[in-house]
Structure formats: structure tokens, C-alpha cells
C-alpha positions in Angstrom: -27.1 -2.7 72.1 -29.1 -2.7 68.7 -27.8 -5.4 66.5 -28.5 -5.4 62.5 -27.8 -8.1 59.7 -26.6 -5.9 56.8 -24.3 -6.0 53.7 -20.8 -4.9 53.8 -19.4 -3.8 50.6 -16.4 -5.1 49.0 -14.4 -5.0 45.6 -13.6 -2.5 42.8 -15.4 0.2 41.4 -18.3 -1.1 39.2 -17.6 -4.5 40.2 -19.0 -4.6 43.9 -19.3 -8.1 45.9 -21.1 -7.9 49.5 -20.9 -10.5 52.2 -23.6 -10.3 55.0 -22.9 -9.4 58.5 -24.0 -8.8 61.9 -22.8 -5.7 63.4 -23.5 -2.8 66.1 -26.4 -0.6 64.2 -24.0 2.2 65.3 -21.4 1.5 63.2 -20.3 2.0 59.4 -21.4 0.0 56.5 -17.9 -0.9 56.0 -17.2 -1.2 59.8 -15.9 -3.7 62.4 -18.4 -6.6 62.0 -19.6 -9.1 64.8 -20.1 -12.3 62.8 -20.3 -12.7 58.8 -23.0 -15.1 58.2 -23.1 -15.2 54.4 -22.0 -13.7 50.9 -23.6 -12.2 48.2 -22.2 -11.4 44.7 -24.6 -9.5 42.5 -22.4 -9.0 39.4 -22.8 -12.9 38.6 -25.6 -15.1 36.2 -27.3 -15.8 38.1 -26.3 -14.0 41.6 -24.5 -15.8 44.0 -26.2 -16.3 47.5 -24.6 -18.0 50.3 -26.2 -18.0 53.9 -25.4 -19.8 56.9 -29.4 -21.2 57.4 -28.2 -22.2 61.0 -26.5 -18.6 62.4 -29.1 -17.0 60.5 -31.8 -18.2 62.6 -30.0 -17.7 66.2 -29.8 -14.0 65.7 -32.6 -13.8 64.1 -34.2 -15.6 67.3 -31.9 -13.2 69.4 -33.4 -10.1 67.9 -31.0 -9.0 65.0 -33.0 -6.9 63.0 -31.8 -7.4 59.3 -32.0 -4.3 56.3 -34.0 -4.4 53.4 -31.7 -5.9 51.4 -30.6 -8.5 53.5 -34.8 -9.4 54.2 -35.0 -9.6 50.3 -31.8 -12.6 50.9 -33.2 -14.3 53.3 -36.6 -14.5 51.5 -34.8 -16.0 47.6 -32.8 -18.2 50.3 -36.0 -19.1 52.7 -34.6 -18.1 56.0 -37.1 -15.6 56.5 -39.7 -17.8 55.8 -38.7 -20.2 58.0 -37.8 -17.8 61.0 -42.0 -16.7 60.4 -43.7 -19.7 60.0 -44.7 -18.8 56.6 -44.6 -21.4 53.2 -42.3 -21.2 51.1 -39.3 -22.0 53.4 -38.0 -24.0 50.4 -36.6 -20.4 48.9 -36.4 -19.6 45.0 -32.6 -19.7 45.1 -31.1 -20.5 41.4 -28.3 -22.6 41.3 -25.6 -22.0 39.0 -24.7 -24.7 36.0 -21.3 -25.9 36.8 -18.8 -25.0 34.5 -17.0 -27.5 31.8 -13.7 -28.7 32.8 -10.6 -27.6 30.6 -9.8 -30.5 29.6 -13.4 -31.4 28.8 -13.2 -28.7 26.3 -10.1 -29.5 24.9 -11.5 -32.9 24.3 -14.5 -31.5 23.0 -12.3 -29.3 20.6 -10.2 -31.9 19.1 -13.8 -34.4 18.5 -14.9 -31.5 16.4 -11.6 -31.1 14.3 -11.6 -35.0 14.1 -15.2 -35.0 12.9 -14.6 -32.2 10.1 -11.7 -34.1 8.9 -13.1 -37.2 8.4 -16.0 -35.4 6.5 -13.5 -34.1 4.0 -11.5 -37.5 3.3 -15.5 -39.0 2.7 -16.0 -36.1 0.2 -13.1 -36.6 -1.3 -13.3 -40.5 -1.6 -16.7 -39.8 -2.9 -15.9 -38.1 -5.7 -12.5 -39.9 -7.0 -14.9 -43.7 -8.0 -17.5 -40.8 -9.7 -14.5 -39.5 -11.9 -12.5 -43.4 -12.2 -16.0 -44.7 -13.0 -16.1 -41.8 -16.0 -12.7 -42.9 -17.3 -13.4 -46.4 -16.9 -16.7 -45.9 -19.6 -14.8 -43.2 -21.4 -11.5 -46.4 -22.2 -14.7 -49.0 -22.9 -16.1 -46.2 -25.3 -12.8 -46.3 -27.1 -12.0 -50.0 -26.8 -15.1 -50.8 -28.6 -14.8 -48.2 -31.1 -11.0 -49.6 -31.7 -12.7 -53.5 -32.4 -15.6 -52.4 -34.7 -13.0 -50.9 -36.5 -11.2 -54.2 -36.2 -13.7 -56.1 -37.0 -14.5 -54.2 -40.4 -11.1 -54.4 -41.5 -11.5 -58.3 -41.5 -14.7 -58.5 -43.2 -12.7 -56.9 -45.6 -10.5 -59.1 -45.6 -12.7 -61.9 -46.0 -14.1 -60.8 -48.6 -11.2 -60.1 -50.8 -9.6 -63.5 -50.3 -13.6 -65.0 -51.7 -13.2 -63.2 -54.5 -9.9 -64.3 -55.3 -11.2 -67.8 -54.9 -13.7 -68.1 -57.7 -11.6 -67.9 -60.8 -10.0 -70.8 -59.1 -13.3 -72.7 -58.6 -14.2 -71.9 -62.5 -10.9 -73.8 -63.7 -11.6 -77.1 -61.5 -15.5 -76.3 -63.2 -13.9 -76.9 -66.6 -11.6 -79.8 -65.7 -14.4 -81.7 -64.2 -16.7 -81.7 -67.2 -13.8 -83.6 -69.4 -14.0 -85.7 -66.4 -16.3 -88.7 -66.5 -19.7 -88.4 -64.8 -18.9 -90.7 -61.3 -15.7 -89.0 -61.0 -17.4 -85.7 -61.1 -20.0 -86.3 -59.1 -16.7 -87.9 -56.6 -14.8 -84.5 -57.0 -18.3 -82.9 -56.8 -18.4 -84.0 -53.1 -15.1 -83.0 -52.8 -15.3 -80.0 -53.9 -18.2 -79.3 -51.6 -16.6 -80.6 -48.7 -13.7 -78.0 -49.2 -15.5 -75.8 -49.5 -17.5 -76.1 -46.4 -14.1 -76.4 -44.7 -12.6 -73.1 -46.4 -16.4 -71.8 -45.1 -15.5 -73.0 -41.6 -11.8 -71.3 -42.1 -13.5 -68.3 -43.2 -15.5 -67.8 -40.3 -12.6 -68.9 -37.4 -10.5 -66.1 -39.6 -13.7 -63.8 -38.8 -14.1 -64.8 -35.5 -10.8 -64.4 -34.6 -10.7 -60.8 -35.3 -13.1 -60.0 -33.3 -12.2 -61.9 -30.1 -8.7 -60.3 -30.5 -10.6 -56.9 -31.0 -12.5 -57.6 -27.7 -9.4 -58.9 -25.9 -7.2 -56.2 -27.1 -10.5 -53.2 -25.9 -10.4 -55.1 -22.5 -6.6 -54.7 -22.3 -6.6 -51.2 -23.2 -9.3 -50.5 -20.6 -6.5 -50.0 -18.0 -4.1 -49.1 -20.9 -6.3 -45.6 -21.3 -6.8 -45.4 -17.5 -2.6 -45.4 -17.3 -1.9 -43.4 -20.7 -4.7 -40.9 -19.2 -2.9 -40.6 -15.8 0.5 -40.1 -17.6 -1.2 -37.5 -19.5 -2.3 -35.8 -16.4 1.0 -36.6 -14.7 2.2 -35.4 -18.2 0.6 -31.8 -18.0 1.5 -31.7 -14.2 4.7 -31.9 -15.0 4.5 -29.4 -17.9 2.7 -27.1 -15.5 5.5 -26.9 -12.5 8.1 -27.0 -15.6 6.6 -23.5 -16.9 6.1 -22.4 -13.4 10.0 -22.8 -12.6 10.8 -21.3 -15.9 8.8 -18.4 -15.0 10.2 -18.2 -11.9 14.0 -18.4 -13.2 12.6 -15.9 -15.7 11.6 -13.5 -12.7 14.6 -14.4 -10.6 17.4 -13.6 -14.2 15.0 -10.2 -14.5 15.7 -9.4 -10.8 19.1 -10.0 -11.0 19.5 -7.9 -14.4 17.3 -5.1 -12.8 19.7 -4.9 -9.7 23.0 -4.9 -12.1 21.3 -2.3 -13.8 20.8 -0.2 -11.2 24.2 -1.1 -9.8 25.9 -0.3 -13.0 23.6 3.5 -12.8 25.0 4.1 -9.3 28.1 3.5 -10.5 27.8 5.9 -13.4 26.7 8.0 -11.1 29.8 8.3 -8.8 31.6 8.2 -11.3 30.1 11.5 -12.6 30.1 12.9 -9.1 34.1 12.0 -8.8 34.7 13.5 -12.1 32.6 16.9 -11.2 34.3 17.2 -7.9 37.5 16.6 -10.0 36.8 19.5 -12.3 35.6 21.5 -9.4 39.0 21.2 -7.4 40.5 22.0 -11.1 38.8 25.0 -11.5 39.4 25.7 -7.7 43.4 25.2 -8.3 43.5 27.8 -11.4 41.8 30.1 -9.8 43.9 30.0 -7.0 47.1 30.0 -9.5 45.7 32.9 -11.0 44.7 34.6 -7.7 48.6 34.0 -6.8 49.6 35.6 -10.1 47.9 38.3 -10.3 49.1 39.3 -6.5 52.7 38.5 -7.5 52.4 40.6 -10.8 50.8 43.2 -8.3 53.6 43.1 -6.1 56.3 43.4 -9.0 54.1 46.2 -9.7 54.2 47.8 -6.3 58.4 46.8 -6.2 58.8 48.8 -9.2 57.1 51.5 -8.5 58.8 51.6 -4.6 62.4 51.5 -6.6 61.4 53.9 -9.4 60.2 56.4 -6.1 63.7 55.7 -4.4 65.7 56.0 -7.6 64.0 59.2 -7.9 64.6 60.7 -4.6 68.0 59.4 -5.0 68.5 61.6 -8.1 66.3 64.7 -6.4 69.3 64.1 -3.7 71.6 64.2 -6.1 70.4 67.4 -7.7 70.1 68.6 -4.1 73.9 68.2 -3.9 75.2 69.4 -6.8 73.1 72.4 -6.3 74.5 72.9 -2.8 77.6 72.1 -4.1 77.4 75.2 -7.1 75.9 77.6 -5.0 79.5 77.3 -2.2 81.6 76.9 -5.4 79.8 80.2 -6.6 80.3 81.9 -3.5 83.6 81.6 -3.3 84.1 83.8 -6.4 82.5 86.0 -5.1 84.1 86.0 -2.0 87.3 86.8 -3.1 85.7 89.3 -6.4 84.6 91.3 -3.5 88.0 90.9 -1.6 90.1 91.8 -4.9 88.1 95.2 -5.0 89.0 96.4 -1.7 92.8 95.0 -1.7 96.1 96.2 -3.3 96.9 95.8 -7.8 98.8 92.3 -6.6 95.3 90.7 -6.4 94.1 88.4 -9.5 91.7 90.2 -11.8 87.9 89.2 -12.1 88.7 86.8 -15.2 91.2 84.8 -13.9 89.1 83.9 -10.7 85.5 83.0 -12.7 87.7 80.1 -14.3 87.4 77.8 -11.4 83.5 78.5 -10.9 82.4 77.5 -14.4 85.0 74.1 -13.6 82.5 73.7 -10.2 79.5 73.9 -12.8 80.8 71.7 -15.5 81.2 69.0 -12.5 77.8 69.7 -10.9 75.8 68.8 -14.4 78.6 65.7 -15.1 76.8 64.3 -11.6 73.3 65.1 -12.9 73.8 63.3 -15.9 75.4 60.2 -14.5 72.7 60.1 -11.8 69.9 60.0 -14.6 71.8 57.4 -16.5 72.1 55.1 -13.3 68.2 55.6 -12.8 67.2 54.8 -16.7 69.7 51.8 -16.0 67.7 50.1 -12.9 64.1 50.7 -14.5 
């Protein structure tokens, strides 16, 4: 029996994996398979290559005859080579880096996000002393604006209390010289000695200014630095003020814009109830004058039916009294005829036509009262 090492395909469409077997030559590539002696997954970086070195070599010692593909294994793996004596037995098999953990990348991850946020609080640390430091020179600016000034004023000062000194020193001038000579040379020293020590007072009084100038800058150093941040906290609060009146504004136009168009829908039923009034208005008069005009036509049609009968009634009646006349004037007749033919006892023609004009008189009395009754009901 011929024995060959050969692939045997496995997996989906497009995505094929193989593993390497030993099998009857005779059978199918996807067929019942002696022994599987490796794997071999193509679709990988790089390919995956697993071979049993140890049951590779007994059946290739035994006579197994691999394919083509499976030669072109064993070479990358160095089985061939080895089975042939030839160098090289090492193989050129590439090893796949193992992959990172999940929580080795999670960890990874969250050292990033640590890293970039610790960059940000640095940047922003870096530039809050940049903009204190500006303030702080900005407040010494002022400060020592604020004690020149200061310092001015009290020169001022100064000299307006000098010059109100010398009329002073003219008078004691005059009193001196009436004065004799050791006692003015006594007040001379005095006088000089006062007026070193008003000098002296002069200059503490100049002094002073100033160091209270400098004192009072250095106190408003942080002064500015606090009235400046109240300012800011100031505007802030200015800012969100305006924003919330804008957005009470927005919210009061909202809710007049929704009355608005409540009060419009409103309207608008309204409208609608009022037409669908009118319509069932109009709908009931026509309907009352539908009704009236059928009733007037059925008066109509009622008087008409009775004037009809009234005057088929009176035709009847004329009918009658006609029937009636013509027996009455028969009989006349009658006996006219009978008188000719009897004996001189029988009543002459004159006497006999009384009772037939009597017949006639009643015959027109019904025809009149007949018409009356009909003239009467219309």
C-alpha cells in the first residue's frame, strides 16, 4: 500500500487551515487519514507550522512519500534536511511575537492617560506664576506711582510751612537788635539751634512721608492682587448674571411664543365651532323651508283633490236633477198621450204641464244650492 504525507484542508471559505497527514495515496484529500503529524495555518503573520520532528522521520524512514507542499514544510521546519543528510537541518521557521496580555494593555492605557494628564496640570501651573508674576509688577508699578505722588504732596507741604516761618524769623531779627550785643549773640545761638532742630523736624516730617508711602505701596501689593481678583470674580459674576438673564429671557419668550400659539389654536376652534354652528343653521332652515314648501305643496294638492270631489259632487248633482227632469217630463207626456186617446172626462193639456214646470223649478233650486255648498268649502 502507497503511503503519502499530504495536507488535509480544513475551515471556511477564503479562510482555509490545513493539518498534515499520512494517508492511503488512494484516498481523498479530505479523506480518512492514518496519523496527523502536524498543522499548518497559512492565513497567519507569519504562517503557523507545527510538525511532529519525531513521527516525521519514522514514516519518512518507512517510505511515506510526502507532496510538494508538504516537502516545502518539512524544508522551512528542517525535517527534510535532516531525513537527507543535508545542512541546514536547523530550518528557517519564523516564530511568532507573543501577543500582549489584556491587562498589560489596559495598564499600558491608563500610564498614557496618567501621563497626558499630568502634562496638562504642568502647563497649567506653568502659566498661572507667568500671569501672578505680571500682576505682582503691574500692583509694584502702581504702589510706587501712589508714593511719588505721596512724597510730592509733602514736599509741598514742607515747603509751605518754611515760608510761613520767615516772617516769624524777621520779627525776633528786630527784637534782637534792641537787644544788647552778648544777649544777641546768646539768642543768636539760640536761634540757630532751633532752627537746626525745626531742620531736623523738617526732614523726619519728609521722611515720614515717604516711608508711609513705601509701607502703604508694599501693603497694597496684595491689596491690587485681591481688588484685581474681585474684579475678575466681579466680571465672572457679571458674566453668568447676563447669561441667566438671557436665558430667563429665552425661557419668558418660549413661554409667551407657546401661549401665543395656544391662544391661535384656540381662536381657531373657536372659528371652526362657530362655522360648524352656522353650517347646522343654515342646514336647519333649509330643512324648515324644505318642510314648508312640501306642506304648502300638499295644502296645494288637498285643495285641489277637494275642489275635484266638490266638483264631481256637483256634476252628480246635475246628473240627478237632470235624471230627475227628464222622468218628471215623461210623465206629462205619458198621460198627454193617454188624455188623446181616452174619453172628454180626462184633464186637458194645461192642467197636466203644471206639475212639470213644479219638477223643473225643484231641479234648478238643487243646482243652485249644490253650487253654493261648493263656493262655501273652497
Amino acid at each position: 500500500m502507497a503511503v503519502k504525507i499530504k495536507l488535509k484542508r480544513m475551515g471556511k471559505i477564503r479562510a482555509p487551515f490545513y493539518r498534515i497527514i499520512v494517508a492511503d495515496a488512494r484516498t481523498k484529500r479530505d479523506g480518512r487519514a492514518i496519523e496527523e503529524i502536524g498543522k499548518y495555518h497559512p492565513k497567519q503573520e507569519p504562517s503557523l507550522i507545527e510538525v511532529n520532528s519525531e513521527r516525521a522521520q519514522h514514516w519518512l524512514s518507512v517510505g511515506a512519500q510526502p507532496t510538494d507542499p508538504v516537502r516545502r514544510i518539512l524544508e522551512i521546519t528542517g525535517d527534510w534536511q535532516k531525513f537527507k543528510g543535508l545542512p541546514g537541518a536547523e530550518g528557517t521557521l519564523k516564530a511568532a511575537e507573543a501577543k500582549a496580555g489584556k491587562e498589560v494593555a489596559f495598564a499600558a492605557a491608563v500610564a498614557e492617560t496618567l501621563k497626558a494628564a499630568e502634562a496638562k496640570a504642568d502647563k497649567a501651573k506653568a502659566r498661572k506664576p507667568a500671569a501672578s508674576a505680571e500682576a505682582a509688577k503691574a500692583g509694584a508699578k502702581a504702589g510706587i506711582a501712589k508714593a511719588e505722588a505721596k512724597a510730592g504732596a509733602a514736599k509741598a507741604d514742607g515747603r509751605k510751612a518754611d515760608a510761613r516761618r520767615e516772617p516769624a524769623g524777621a520779627e525776633a531779627a528786630t527784637a534782637d537788635a534792641t537787644e544788647p550785643a552778648t544777649t544777641k549773640a546768646e539768642g543768636g545761638q539760640a536761634k540757630a539751634s532751633s532752627a537746626k532742630a525745626d531742620g531736623g523736624k523738617a526732614d523726619a516730617r519728609r521722611r515720614e512721608p515717604a516711608k508711609a508711602g513705601a509701607a502703604k505701596a508694599a501693603a497694597t501689593e496684595p491689596a491690587t492682587t485681591k481688588a484685581e481678583a474681585g474684579q475678575a470674580k466681579a466680571s465672572s459674576a457679571k458674566a453668568d448674571a447676563a447669561k441667566a438673564d438671557a436665558a430667563k429671557a429665552d425661557t419668558a419668550k418660549a413661554d409667551t411664543a407657546k401661549a401665543d400659539t395656544a391662544k391661535a389654536d384656540t381662536a381657531k376652534a373657536d372659528t371652526a365651532k362657530a362655522d360648524a354652528a352656522k353650517a347646522d343653521a343654515a342646514k336647519a332652515d333649509a330643512a324648515k323651508a324644505d318642510t314648508a314648501r312640501v306642506d304648502a305643496a300638499k295644502a296645494k294638492a288637498g285643495a285641489a283633490a277637494t275642489a275635484r270631489a266638490d266638483a264631481g259632487k256637483a256634476a252628480d248633482a246635475k246628473r240627478a236633477v237632470g235624471k230627475t227632469t227628464a222622468r218628471a217630463g215623461r210623465k206629462p207626456a205619458a198621460a198627454k198621450t193617454a188624455g188623446d186617446g181616452a174619453a172628454d172626462g180626462a184633464e186637458p193639456a194645461g192642467t197636466a204641464s203644471g206639475p212639470t214646470d213644479g219638477a223643473a223649478a225643484d231641479g234648478d233650486t238643487a243646482v243652485a244650492a249644490a253650487a253654493t255648498e261648493q263656493g262655501s268649502e273652497a
